[in-house]
Backbone as XML, in Angstrom:
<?xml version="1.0"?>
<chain id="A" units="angstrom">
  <residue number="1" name="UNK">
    <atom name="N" x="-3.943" y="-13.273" z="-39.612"/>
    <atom name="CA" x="-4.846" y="-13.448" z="-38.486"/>
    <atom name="C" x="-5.617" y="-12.144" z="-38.285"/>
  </residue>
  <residue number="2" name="UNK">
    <atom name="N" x="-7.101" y="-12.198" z="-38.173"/>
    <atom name="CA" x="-7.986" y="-11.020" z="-38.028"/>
    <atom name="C" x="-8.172" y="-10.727" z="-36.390"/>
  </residue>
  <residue number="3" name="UNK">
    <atom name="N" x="-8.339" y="-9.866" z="-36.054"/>
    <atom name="CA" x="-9.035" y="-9.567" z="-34.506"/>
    <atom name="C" x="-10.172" y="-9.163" z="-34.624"/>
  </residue>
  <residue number="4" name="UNK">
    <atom name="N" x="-11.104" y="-9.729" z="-33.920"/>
    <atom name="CA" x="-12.516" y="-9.136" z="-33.613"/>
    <atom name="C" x="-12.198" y="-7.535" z="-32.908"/>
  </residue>
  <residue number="5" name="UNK">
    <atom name="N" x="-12.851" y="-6.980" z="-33.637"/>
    <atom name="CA" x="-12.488" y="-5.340" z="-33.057"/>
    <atom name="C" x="-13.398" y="-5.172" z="-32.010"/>
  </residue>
  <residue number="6" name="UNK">
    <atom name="N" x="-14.525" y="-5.745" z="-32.034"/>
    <atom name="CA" x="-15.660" y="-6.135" z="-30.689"/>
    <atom name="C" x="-14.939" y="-6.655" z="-29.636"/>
  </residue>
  <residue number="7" name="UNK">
    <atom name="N" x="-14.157" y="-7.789" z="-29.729"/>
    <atom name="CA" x="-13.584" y="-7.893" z="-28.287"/>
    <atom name="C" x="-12.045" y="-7.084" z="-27.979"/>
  </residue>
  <residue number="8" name="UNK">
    <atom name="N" x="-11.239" y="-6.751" z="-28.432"/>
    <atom name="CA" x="-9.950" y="-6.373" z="-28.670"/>
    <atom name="C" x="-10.119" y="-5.018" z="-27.283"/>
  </residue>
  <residue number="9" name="UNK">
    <atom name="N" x="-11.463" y="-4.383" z="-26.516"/>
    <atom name="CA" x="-11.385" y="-3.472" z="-25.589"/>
    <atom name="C" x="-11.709" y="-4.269" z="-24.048"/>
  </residue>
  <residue number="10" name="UNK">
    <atom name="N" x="-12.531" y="-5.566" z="-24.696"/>
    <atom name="CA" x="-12.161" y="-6.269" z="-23.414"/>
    <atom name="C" x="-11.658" y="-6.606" z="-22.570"/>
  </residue>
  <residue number="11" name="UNK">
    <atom name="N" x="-11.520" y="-6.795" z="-20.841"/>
    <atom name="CA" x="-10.722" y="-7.257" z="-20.314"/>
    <atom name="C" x="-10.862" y="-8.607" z="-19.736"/>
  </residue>
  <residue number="12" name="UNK">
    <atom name="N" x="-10.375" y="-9.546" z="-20.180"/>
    <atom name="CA" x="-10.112" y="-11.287" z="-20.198"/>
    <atom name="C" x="-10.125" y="-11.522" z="-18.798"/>
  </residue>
  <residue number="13" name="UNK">
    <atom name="N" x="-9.679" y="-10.601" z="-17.752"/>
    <atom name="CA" x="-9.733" y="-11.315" z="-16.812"/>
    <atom name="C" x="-11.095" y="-10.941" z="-16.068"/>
  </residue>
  <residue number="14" name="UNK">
    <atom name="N" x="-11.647" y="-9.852" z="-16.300"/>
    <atom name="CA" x="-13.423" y="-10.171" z="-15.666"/>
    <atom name="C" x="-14.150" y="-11.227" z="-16.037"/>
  </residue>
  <residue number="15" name="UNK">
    <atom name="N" x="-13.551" y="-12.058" z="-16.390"/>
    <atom name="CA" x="-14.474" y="-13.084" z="-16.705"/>
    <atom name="C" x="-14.105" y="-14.536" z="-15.986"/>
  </residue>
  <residue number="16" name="UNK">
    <atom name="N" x="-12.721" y="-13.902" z="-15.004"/>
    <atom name="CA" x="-12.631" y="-14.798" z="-13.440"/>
    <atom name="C" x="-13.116" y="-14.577" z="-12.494"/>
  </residue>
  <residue number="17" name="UNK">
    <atom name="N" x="-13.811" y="-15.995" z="-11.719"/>
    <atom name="CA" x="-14.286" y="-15.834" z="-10.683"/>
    <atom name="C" x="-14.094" y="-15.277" z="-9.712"/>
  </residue>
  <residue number="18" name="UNK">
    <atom name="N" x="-12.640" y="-15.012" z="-9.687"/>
    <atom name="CA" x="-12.100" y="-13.839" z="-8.517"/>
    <atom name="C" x="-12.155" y="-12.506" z="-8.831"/>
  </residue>
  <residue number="19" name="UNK">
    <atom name="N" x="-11.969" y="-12.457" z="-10.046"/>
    <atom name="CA" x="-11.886" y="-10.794" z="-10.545"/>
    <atom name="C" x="-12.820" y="-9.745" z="-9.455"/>
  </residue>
  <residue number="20" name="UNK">
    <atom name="N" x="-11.818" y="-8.519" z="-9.165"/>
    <atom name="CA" x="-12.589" y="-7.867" z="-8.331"/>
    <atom name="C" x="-11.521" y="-6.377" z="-9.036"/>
  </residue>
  <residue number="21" name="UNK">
    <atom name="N" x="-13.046" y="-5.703" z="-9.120"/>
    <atom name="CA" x="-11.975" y="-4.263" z="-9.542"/>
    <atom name="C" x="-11.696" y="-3.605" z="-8.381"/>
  </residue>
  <residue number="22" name="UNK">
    <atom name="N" x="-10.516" y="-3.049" z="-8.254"/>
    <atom name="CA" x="-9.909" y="-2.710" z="-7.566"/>
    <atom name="C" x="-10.109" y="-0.773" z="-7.012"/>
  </residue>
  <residue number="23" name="UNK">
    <atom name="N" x="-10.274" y="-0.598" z="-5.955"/>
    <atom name="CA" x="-11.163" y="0.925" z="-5.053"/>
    <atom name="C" x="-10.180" y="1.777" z="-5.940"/>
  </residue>
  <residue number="24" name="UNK">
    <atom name="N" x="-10.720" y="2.995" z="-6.273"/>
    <atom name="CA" x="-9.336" y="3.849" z="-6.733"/>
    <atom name="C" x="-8.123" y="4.173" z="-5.874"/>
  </residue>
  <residue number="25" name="UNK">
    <atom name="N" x="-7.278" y="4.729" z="-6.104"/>
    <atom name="CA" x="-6.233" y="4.701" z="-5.748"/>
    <atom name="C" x="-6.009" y="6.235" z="-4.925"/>
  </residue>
  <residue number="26" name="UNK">
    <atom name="N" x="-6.278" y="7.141" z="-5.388"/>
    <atom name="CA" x="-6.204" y="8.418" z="-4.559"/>
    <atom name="C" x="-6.637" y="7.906" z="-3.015"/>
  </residue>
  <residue number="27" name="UNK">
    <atom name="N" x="-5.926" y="8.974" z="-1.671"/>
    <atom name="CA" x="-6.553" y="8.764" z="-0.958"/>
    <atom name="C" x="-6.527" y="6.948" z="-0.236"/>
  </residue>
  <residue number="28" name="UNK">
    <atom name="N" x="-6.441" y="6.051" z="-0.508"/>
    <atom name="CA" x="-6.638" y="5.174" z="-0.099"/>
    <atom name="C" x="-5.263" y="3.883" z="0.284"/>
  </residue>
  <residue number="29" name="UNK">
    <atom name="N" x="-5.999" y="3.201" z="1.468"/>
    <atom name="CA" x="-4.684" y="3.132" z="2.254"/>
    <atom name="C" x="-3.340" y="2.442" z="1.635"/>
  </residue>
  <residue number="30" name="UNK">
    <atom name="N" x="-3.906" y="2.088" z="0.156"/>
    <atom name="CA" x="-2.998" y="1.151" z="-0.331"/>
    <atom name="C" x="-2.215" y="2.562" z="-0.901"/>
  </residue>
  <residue number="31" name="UNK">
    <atom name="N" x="-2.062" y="3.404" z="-1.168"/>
    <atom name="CA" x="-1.632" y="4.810" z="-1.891"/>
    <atom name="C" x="-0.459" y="5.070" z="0.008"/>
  </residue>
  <residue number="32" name="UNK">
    <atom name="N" x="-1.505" y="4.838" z="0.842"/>
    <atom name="CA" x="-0.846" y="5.468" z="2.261"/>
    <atom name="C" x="0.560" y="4.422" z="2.252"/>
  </residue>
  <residue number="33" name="UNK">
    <atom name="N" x="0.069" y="3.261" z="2.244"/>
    <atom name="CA" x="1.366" y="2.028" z="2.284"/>
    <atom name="C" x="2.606" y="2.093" z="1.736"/>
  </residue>
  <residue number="34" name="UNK">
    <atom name="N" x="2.308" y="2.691" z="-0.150"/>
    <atom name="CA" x="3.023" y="3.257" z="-0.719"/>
    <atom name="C" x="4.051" y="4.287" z="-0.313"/>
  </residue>
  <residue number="35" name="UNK">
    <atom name="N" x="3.375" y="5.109" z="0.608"/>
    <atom name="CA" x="4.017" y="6.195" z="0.755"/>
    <atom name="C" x="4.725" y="5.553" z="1.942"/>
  </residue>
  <residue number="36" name="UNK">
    <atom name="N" x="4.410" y="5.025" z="2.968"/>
    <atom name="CA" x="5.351" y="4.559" z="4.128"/>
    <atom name="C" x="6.309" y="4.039" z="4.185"/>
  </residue>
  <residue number="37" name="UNK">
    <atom name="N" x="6.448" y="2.840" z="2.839"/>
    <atom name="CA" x="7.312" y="2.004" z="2.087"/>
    <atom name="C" x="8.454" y="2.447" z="1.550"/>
  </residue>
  <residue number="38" name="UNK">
    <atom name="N" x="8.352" y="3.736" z="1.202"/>
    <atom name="CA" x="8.603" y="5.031" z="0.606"/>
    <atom name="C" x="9.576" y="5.234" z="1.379"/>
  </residue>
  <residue number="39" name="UNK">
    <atom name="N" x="9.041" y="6.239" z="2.663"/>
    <atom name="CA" x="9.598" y="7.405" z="3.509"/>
    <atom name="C" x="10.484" y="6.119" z="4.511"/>
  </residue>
  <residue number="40" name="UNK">
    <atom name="N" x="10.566" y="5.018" z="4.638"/>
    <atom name="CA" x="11.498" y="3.875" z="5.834"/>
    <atom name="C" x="12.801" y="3.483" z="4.002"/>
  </residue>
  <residue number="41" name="UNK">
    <atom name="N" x="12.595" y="3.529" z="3.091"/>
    <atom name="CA" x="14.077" y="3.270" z="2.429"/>
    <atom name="C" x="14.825" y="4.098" z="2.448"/>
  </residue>
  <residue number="42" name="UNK">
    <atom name="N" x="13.903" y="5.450" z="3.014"/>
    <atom name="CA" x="15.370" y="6.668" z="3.254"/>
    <atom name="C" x="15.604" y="6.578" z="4.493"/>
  </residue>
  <residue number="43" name="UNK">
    <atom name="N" x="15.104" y="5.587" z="5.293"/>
    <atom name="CA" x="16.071" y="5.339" z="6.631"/>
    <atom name="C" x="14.476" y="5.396" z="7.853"/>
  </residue>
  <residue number="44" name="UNK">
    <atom name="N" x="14.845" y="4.750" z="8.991"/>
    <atom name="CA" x="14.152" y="4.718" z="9.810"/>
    <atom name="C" x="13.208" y="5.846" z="10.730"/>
  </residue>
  <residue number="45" name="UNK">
    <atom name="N" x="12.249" y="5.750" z="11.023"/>
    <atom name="CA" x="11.451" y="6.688" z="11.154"/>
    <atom name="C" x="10.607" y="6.654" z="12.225"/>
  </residue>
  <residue number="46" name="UNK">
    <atom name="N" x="10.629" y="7.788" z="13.455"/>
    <atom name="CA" x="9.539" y="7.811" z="14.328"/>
    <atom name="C" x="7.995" y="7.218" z="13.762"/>
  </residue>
  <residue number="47" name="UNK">
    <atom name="N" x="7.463" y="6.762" z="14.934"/>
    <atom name="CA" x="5.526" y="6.778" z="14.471"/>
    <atom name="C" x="5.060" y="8.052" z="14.303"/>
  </residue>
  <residue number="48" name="UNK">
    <atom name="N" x="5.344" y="8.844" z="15.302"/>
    <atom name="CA" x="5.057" y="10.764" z="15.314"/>
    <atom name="C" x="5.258" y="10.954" z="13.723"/>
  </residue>
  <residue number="49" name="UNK">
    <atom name="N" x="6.681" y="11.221" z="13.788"/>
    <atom name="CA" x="7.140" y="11.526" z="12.791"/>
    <atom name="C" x="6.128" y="11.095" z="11.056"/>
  </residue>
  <residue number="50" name="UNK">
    <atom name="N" x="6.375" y="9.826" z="11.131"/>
    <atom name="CA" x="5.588" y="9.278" z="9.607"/>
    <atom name="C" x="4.193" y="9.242" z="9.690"/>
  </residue>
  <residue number="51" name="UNK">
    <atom name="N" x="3.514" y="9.481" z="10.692"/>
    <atom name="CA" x="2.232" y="10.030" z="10.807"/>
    <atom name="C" x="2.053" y="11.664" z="10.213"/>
  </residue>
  <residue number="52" name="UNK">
    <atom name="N" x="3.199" y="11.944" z="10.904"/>
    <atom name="CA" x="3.009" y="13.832" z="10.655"/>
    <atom name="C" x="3.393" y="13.915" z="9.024"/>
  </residue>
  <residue number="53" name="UNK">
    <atom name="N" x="4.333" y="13.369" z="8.675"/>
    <atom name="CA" x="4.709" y="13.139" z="7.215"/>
    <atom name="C" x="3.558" y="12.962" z="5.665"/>
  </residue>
  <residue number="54" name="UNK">
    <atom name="N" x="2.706" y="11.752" z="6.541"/>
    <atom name="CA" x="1.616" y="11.667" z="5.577"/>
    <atom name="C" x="0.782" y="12.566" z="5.509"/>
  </residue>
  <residue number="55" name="UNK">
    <atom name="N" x="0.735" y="13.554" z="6.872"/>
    <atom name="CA" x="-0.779" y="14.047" z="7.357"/>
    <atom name="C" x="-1.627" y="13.425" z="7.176"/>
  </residue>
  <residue number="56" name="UNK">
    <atom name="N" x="-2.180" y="12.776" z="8.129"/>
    <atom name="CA" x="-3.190" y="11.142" z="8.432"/>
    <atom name="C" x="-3.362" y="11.187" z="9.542"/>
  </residue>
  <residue number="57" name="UNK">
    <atom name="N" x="-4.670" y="10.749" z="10.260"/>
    <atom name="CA" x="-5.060" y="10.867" z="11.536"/>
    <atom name="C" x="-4.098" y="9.384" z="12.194"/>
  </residue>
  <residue number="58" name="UNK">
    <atom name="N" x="-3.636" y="9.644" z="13.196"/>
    <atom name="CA" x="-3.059" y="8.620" z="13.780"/>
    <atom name="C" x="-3.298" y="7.151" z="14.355"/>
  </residue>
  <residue number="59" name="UNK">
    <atom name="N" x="-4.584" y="7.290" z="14.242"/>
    <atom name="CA" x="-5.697" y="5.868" z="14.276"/>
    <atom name="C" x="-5.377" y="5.238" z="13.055"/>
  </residue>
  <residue number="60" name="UNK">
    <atom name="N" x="-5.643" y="5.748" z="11.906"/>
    <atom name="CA" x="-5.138" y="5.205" z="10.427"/>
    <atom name="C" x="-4.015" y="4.816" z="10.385"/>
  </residue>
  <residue number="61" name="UNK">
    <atom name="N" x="-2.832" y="5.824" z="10.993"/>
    <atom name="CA" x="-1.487" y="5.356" z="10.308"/>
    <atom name="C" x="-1.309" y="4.026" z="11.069"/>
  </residue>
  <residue number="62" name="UNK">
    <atom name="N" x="-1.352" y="3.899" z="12.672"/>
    <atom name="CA" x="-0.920" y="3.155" z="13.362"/>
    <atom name="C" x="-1.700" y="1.836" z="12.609"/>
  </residue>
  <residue number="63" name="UNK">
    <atom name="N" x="-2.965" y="1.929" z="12.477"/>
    <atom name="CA" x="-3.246" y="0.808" z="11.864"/>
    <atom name="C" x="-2.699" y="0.324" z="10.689"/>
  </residue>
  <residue number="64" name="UNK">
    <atom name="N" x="-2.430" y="1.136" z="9.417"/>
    <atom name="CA" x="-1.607" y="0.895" z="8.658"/>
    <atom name="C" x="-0.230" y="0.761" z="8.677"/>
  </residue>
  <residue number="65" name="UNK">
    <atom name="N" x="0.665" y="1.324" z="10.128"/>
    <atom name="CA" x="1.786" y="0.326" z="10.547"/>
    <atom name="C" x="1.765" y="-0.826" z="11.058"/>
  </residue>
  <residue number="66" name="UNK">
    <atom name="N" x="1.134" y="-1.482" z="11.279"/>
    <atom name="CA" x="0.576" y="-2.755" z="12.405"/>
    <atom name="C" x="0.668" y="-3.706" z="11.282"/>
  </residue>
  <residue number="67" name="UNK">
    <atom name="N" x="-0.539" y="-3.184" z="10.048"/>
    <atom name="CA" x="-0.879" y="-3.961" z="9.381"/>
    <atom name="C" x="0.527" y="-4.343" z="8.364"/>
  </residue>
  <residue number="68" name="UNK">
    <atom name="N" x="1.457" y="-3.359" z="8.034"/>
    <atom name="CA" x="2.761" y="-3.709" z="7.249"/>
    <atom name="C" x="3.745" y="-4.607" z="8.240"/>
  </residue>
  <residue number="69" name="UNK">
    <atom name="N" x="3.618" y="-4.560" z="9.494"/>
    <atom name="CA" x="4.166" y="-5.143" z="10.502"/>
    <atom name="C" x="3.892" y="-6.816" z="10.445"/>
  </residue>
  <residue number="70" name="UNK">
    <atom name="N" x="2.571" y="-7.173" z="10.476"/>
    <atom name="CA" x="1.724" y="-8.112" z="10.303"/>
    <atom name="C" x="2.541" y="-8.846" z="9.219"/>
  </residue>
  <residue number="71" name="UNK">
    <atom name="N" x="2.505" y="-7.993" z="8.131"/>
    <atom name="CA" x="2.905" y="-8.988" z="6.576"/>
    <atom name="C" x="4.236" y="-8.731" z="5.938"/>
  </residue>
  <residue number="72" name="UNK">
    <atom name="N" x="5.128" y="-8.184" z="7.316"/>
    <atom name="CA" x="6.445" y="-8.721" z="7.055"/>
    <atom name="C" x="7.216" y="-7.900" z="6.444"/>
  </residue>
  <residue number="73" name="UNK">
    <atom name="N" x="6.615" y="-6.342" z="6.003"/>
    <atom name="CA" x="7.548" y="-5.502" z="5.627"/>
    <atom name="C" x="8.380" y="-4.103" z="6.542"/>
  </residue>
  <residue number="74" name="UNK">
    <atom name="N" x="7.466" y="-3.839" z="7.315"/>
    <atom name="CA" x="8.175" y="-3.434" z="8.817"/>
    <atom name="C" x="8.343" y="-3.952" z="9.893"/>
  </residue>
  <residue number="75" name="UNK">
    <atom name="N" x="9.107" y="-3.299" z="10.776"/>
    <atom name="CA" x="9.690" y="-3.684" z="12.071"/>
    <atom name="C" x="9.814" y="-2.460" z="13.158"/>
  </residue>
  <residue number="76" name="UNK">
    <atom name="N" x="9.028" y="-2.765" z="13.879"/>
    <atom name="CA" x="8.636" y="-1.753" z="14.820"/>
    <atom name="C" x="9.791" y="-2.232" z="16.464"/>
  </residue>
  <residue number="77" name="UNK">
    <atom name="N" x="11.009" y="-0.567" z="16.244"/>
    <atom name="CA" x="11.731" y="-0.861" z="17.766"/>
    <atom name="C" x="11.695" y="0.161" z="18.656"/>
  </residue>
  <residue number="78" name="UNK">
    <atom name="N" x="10.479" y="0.057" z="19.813"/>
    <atom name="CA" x="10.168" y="0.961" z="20.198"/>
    <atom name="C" x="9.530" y="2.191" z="18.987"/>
  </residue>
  <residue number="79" name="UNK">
    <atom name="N" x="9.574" y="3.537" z="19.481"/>
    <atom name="CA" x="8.878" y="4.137" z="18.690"/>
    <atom name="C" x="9.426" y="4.598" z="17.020"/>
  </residue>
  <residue number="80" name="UNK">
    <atom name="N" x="10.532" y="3.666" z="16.659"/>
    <atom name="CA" x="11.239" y="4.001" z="15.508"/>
    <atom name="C" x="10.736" y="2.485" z="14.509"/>
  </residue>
  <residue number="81" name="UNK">
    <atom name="N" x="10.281" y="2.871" z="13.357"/>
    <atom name="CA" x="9.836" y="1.999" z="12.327"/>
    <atom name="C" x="10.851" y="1.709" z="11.452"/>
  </residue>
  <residue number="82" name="UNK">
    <atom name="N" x="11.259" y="0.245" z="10.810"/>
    <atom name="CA" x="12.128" y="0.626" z="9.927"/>
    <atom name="C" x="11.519" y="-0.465" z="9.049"/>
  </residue>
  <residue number="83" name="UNK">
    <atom name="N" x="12.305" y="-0.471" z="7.596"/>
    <atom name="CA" x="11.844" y="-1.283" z="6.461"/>
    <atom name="C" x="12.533" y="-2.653" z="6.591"/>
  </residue>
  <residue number="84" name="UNK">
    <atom name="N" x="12.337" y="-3.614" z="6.594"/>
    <atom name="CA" x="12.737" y="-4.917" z="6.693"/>
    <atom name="C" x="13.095" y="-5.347" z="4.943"/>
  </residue>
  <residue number="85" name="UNK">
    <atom name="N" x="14.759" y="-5.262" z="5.046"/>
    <atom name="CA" x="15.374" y="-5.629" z="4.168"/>
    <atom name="C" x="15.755" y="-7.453" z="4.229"/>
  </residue>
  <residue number="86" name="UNK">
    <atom name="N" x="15.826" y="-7.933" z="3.539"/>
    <atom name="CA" x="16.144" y="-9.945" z="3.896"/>
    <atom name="C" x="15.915" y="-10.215" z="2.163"/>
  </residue>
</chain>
């Protein structure tokens, strides 16, 4: 069996209707999520606290706790965050 050496650098899936390349990764909140996801398996964590941790303005983090809150991977009790194990 031969391979076209013309297509063999292609990527098969830009050529779905959904395909969307994805923002880089430095810097960005999916990198921040990472890290939050992160810092709650070594145990539960102030908002202060994992704000000051990332160094991130606190408008961001809170929104990016809300939003992990939202889709089921944290749990916010009072001002301590933790990772939702199940």
């Amino acid at each position: 069996m031969y391979l076209n050496r013309n297509l063999t650098h292609l990527n098969p899936n830009k050529r779905s209707a959904s395909y969307h390349r994805q923002s880089p990764f430095s810097g960005s909140d999916r990198e921040v999520r990472g890290k939050i996801l992160r810092l709650l398996l070594a145990g539960d964590v102030s908002e202060p606290e994992l704000i000051r941790a990332l160094n991130i303005d606190s408008e961001r983090g809170i929104r990016i706790i809300e939003t992990l809150e939202r889709e089921g991977f944290a749990r916010r009790k009072g001002k301590m965050i933790s990772i939702i194990h199940e």
